[in-house]
C-alpha positions in Angstrom: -26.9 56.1 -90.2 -29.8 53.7 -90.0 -27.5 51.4 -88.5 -26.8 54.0 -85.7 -30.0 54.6 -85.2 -30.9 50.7 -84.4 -27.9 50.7 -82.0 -29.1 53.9 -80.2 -33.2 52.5 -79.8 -31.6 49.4 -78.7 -29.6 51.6 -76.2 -32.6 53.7 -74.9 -34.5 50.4 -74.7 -31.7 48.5 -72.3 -31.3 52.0 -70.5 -35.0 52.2 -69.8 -35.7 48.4 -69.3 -33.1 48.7 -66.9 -34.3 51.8 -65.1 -38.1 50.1 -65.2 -36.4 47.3 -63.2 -34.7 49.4 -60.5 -38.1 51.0 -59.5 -39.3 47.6 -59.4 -36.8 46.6 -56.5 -36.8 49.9 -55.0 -38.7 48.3 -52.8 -38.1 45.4 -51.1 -39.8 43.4 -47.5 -36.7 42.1 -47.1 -33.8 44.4 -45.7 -30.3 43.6 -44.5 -28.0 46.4 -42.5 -24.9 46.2 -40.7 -24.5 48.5 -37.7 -21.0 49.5 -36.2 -21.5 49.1 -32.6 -19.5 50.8 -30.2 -20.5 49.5 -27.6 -19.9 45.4 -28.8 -16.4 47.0 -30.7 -17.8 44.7 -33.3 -20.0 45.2 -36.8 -23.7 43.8 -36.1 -25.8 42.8 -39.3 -29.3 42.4 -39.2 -32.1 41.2 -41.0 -35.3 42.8 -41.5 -38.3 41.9 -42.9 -41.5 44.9 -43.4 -45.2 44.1 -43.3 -46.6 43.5 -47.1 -48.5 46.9 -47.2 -45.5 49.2 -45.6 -44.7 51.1 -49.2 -48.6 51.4 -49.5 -49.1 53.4 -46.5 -48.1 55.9 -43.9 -48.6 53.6 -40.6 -46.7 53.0 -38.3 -46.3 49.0 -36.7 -44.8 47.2 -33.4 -41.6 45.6 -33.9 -40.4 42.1 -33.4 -36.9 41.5 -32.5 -35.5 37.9 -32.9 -32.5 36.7 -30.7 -30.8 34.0 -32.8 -32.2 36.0 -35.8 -30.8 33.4 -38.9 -32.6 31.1 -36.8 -36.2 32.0 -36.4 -36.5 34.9 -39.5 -38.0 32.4 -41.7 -40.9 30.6 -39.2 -41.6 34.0 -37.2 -42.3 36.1 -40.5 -44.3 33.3 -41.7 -46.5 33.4 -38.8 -46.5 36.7 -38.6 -47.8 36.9 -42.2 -50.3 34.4 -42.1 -52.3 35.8 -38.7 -52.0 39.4 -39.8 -53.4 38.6 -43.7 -56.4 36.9 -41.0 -56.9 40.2 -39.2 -55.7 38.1 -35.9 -52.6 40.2 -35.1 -51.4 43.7 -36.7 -48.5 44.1 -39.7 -45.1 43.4 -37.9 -41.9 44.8 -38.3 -39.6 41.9 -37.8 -35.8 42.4 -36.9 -33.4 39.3 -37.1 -30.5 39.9 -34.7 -27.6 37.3 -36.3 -25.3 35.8 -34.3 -21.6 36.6 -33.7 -20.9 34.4 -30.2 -24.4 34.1 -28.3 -22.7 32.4 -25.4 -21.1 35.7 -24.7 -23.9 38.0 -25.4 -26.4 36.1 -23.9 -25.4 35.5 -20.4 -25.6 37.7 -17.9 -22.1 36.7 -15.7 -19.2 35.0 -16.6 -19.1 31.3 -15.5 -15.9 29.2 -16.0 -16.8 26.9 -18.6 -18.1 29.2 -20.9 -14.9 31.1 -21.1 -16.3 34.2 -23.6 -19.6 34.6 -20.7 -20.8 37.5 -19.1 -21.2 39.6 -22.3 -25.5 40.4 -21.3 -24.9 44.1 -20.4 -23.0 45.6 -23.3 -25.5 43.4 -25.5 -28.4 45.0 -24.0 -26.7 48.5 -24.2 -26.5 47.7 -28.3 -30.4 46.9 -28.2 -31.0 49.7 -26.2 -28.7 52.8 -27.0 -28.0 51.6 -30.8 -30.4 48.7 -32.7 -33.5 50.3 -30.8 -33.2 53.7 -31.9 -31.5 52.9 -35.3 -35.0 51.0 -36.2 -37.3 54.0 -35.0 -35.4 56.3 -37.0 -34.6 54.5 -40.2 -38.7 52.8 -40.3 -41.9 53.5 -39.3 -41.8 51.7 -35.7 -45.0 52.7 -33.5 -43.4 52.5 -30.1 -44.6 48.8 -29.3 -41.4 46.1 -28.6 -41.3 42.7 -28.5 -38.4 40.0 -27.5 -38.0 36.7 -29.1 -35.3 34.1 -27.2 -34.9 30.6 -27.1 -33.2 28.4 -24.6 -30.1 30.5 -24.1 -31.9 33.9 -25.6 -34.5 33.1 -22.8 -31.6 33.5 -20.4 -31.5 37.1 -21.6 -34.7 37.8 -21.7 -35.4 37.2 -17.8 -32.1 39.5 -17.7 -33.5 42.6 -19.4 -36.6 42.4 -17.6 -35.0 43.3 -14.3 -32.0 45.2 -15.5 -34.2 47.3 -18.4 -37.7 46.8 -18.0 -38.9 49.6 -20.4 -36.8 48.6 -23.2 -39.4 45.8 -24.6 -43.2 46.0 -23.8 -43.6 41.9 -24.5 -42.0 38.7 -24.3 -41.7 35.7 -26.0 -39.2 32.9 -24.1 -38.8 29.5 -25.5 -37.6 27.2 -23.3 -35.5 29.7 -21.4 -32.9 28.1 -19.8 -33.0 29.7 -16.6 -30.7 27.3 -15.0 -27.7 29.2 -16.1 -25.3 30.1 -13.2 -27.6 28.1 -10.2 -30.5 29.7 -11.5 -29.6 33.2 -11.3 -32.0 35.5 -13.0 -34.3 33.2 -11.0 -33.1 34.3 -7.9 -32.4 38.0 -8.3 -36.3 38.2 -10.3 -37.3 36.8 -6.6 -36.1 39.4 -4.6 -35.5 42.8 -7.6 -38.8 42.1 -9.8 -41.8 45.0 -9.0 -44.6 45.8 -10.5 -44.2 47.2 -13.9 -45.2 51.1 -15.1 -46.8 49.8 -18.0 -48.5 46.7 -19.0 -46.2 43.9 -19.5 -47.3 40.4 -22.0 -44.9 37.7 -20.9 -45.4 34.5 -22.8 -43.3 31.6 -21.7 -43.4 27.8 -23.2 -41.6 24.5 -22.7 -41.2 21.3 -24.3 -41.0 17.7 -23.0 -37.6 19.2 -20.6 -37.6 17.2 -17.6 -35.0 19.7 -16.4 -36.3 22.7 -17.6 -39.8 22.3 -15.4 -38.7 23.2 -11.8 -37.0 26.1 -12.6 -39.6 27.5 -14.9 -42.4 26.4 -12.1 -40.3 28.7 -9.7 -39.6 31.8 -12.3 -44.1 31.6 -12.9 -44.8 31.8 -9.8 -42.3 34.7 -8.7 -43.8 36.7 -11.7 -47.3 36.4 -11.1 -46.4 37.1 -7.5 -44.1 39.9 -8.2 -45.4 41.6 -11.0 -48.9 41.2 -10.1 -51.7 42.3 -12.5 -49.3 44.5 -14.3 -47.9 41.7 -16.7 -50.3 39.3 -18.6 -48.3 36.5 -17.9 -48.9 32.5 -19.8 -46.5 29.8 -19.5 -47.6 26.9 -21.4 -46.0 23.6 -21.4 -46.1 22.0 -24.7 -45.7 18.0 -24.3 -45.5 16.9 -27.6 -42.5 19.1 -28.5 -39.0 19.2 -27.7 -36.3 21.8 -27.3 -36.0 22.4 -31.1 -39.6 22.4 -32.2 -41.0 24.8 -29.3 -40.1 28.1 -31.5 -42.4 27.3 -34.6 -45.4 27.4 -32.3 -44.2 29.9 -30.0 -44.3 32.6 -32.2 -47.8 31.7 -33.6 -49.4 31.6 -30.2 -47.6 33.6 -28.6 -48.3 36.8 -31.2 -52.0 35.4 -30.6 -52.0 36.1 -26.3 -50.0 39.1 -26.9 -52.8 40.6 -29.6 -55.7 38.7 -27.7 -57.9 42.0 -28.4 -56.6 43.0 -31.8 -59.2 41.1 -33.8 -62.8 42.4 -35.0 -65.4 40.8 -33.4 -67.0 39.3 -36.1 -70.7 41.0 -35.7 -68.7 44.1 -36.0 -68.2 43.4 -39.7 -72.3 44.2 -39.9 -71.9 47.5 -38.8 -70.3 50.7 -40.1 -66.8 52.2 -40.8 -67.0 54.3 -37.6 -67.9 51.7 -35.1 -64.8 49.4 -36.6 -62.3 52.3 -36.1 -63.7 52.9 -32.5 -62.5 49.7 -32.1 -59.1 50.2 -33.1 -59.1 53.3 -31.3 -59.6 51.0 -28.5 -57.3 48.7 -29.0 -54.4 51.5 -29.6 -55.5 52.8 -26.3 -54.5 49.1 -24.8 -51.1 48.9 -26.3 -50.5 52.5 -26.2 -49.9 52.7 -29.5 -51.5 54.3 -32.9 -53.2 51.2 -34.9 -54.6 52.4 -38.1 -58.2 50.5 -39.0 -56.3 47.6 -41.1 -56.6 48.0 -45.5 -58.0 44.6 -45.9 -60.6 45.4 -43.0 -61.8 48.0 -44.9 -61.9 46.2 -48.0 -64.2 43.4 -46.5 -66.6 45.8 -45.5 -67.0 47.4 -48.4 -67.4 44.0 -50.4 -69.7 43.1 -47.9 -72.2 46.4 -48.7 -71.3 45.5 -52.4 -72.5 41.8 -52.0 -75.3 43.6 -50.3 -76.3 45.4 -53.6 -75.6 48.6 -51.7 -73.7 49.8 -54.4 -73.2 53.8 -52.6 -71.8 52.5 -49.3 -69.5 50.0 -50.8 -68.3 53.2 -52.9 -67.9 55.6 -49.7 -65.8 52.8 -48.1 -63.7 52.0 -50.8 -62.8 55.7 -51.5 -62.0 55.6 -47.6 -59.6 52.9 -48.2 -58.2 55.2 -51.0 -57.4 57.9 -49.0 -55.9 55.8 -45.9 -53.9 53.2 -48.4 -53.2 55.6 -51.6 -50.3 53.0 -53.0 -52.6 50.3 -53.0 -53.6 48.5 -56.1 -56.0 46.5 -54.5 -57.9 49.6 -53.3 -58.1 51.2 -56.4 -59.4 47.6 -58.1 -62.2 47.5 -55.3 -63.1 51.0 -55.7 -63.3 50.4 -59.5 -65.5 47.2 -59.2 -68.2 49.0 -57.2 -68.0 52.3 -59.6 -68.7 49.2 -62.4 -71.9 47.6 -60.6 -73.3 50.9 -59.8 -73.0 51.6 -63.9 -70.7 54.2 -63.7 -68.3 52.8 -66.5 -66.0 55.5 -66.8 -65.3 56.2 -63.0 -64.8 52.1 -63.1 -62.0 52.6 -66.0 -60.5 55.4 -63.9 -60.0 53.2 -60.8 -59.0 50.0 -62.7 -56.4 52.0 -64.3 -55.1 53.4 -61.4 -55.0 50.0 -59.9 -52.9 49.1 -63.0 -50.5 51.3 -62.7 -49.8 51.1 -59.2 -49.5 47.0 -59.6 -46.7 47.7 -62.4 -44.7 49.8 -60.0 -44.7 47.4 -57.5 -45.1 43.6 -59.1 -48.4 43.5 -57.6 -49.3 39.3 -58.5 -52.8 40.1 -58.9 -51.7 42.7 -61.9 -53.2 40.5 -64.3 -56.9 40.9 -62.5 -56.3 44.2 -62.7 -55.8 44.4 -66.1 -58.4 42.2 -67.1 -61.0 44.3 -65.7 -59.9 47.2 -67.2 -59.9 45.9 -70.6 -63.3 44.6 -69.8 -64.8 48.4 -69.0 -62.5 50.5 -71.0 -63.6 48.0 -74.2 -59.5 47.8 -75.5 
């Protein structure tokens, strides 16, 4: 019997060790699918990759698609991270398209050395009528679209700007190569492209291309001309790079001109909570999307009241941050550290607890701050 017993608690203890685990990678930023597509005849699988907060919270974010997704995944949600952690950019849903014959999807007629060509408009009916709407209903998308492509996914890009414009609401082309087929997007953007409905934010770079230059020259000038004041249009010519490195920096600057207005002016930090969501209010009224006032903002200005030895405002804020961001460790931690300086010990236990809890759910790194300052209120 005893030896049954052992045997069973050993069991129970795999069983729930294992079960403790699954919860743990319940959640994960990384996500693979694979759609059927009718339209391509073909199984599409694509990567993607959810803002650090997205379990945390119930906002919604823009959306990021990469052409050449096994490509640029790894660089683009780098920079992604690192100027959204900064406040310079919001969270970012990004979606890695993956490759099954690019020459095909990418170009928008056939040409006779490419023998697969031509494939642009049943690859833009998959974004369109299938990857599109397969995102906003399966995540939290807010409505706001953007278009990686490089060199030959640049090709597509000036396609889907005249044959969908509505589709994407920016653009990021790398070294496009708008040569393809005697310059033909160039040609038909010269006498189709119009003013858009809706604010357009086109960013366009090359390397040190010699060949690339008069074509692009051509395709700037026919968009500022045609488009007018409805597209914020940049192309930037970057001479120290080539064809290969023009992505990595792409993406960084070109998230930066697209969210030129996203950041908090930094004397707005030395105001209040209301006056910082005006300003997001503003800046969802630019992009025509909802932008929630960002977790970390909040954070930093309730540490800066609690630096401040304004121990009740740093409390009001963090208990905002509570209520916006309830799966948050951190906010829990924060809330718990002003409740300690304003000697309210057991409200401090309460909130350092919480923050515990919530960190073992979701592998939180910072867990063992958590913990610490727990055991330093709750005295065990």
């Amino acid at each position: 019997m005893k030896k049954q017993l052992i045997l069973i608690t050993a069991y129970l203890l795999v069983v729930n060790m294992a079960v403790q685990a699954q919860e743990e990678k319940s959640f994960s930023r990384n996500q693979t699918s694979v759609i059927n597509s009718d339209i391509l005849e073909e199984d599409r699988r694509i990567s993607i990759y959810l803002p650090d907060g997205y379990n945390n919270s119930k906002a919604s974010y823009p959306v990021l698609y990469l052409l050449d997704g096994g490509t640029h995944l790894q660089h683009a949600s780098g920079a992604a991270d690192y100027l959204s952690g900064r406040g310079i950019v919001p969270d970012i849903i990004l979606v890695a398209i993956h490759n099954i014959d690019r020459s095909r999807d990418f170009s928008p007629v056939h040409v006779e050395n490419i023998p697969t060509s031509g494939g642009a408009e049943k690859f833009l009916g998959f974004l369109s009528e299938e990857l599109v709407p397969y995102m906003d209903e399966s995540y939290r998308t807010a409505g706001f679209n953007i278009l990686l492509g490089h060199s030959f996914g640049g090709t597509f890009i000036a396609y889907t700007l005249l044959a969908e414009p509505d589709l994407f609401d920016a653009y990021l082309a790398v070294s496009p190569y708008l040569m393809y087929a005697d310059n033909l997007v160039v040609n038909e953007s010269s006498e189709k492209l119009m003013p858009f409905s809706d604010t357009k934010f086109f960013y366009m770079t090359v390397g040190n291309e010699d060949p690339y230059f008069e074509t692009l020259e051509k395709y700037a000038s026919i968009m500022q001309e045609k488009a007018g004041e409805s597209v914020e249009f940049k192309y930037v010519k970057m001479p120290e790079e080539n064809h290969g490195t023009t992505p990595y920096l792409t993406v960084f600057s070109g998230l930066k001109f697209i969210f030129s207005e996203w950041r908090l002016p930094p004397e707005m930090m030395q105001g209040d909570l209301d006056g910082i969501d005006e300003h997001y209010r503003n800046v969802s009224e630019k992009y025509g999307i909802e932008i929630a006032t960002p977790e970390l903002v909040i954070n930093a200005l309730g540490y800066r009241y609690l630096q401040a030895g304004d121990y009740e405002s740093a409390i009001t804020v963090f208990k905002q941050n509570a209520e916006r961001y309830p799966g948050s460790a951190n906010v829990y931690d924060s809330l718990g550290e002003a409740y300690e300086n304003n000697g309210e010990g057991e409200e401090a236990a309460k909130n350092y607890a919480k923050a515990v809890k919530l960190g073992q759910q979701s592998g939180d790194p910072n867990l063992p701050v958590y913990k610490t300052n727990l055991k330093r209120v709750d005295g065990h």
